[in-house]
C-alpha positions in Angstrom: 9.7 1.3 -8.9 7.3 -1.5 -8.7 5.0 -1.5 -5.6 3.5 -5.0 -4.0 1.1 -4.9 -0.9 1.6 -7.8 1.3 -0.5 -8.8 3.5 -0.4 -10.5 6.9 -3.1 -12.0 9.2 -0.3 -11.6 12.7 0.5 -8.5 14.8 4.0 -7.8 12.4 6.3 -10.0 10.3 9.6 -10.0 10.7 12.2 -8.1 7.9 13.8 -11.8 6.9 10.4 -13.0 6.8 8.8 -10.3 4.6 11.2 -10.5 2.0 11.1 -14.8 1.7 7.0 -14.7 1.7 7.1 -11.7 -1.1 9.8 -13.8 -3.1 12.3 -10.7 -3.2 14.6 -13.4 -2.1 14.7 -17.0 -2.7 16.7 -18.0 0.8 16.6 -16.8 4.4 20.4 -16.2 3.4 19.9 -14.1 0.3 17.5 -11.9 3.2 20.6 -11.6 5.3 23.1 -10.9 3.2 21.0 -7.8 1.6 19.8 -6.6 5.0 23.5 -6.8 6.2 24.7 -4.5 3.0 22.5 -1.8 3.8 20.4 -2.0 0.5 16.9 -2.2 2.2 15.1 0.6 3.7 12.5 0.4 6.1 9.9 3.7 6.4 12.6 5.5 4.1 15.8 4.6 6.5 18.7 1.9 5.7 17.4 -0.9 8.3 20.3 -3.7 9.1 18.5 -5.3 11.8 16.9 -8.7 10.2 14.7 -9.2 13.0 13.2 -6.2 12.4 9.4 -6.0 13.4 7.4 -4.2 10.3 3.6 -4.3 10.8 0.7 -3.1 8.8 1.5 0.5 7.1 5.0 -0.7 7.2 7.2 0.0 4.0 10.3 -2.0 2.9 12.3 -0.7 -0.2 14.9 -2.8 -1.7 17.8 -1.1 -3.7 15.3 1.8 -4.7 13.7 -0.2 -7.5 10.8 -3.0 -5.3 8.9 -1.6 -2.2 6.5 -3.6 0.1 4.1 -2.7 1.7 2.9 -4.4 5.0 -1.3 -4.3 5.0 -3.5 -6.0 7.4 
């Protein structure tokens, strides 16, 4: 599994956000559409809400295999 620490300079960033700015995705629909089939986890539970507020000590895992974490 490959690790990336990203880090923010706000209160949280949203889920869609997160994965544009680490370039897991390369459009705000390519965020949706893997968020809406389950295959990202959020502190170790399938998260399908987009909007989703992740802020520093946050973890996002996508399909097992790229996890990001949220620093400050």
């Amino acid at each position: 599994m490959h690790r990336e620490e990203i880090r923010i300079h706000t209160e949280f960033i949203r889920l869609q956000d997160l994965l544009k700015f680490s370039g897991a995705v390369e459009t705000g629909g390519d965020a949706k559409l893997i968020i809406q089939e389950g295959r990202v986890k959020v502190n170790g539970e399938a998260c399908t809400m987009r909007g989703k507020k992740l802020r520093p000590g946050d973890e996002a895992c996508i399909d097992g295999e790229l996890e990001l974490v949220v620093t400050a």
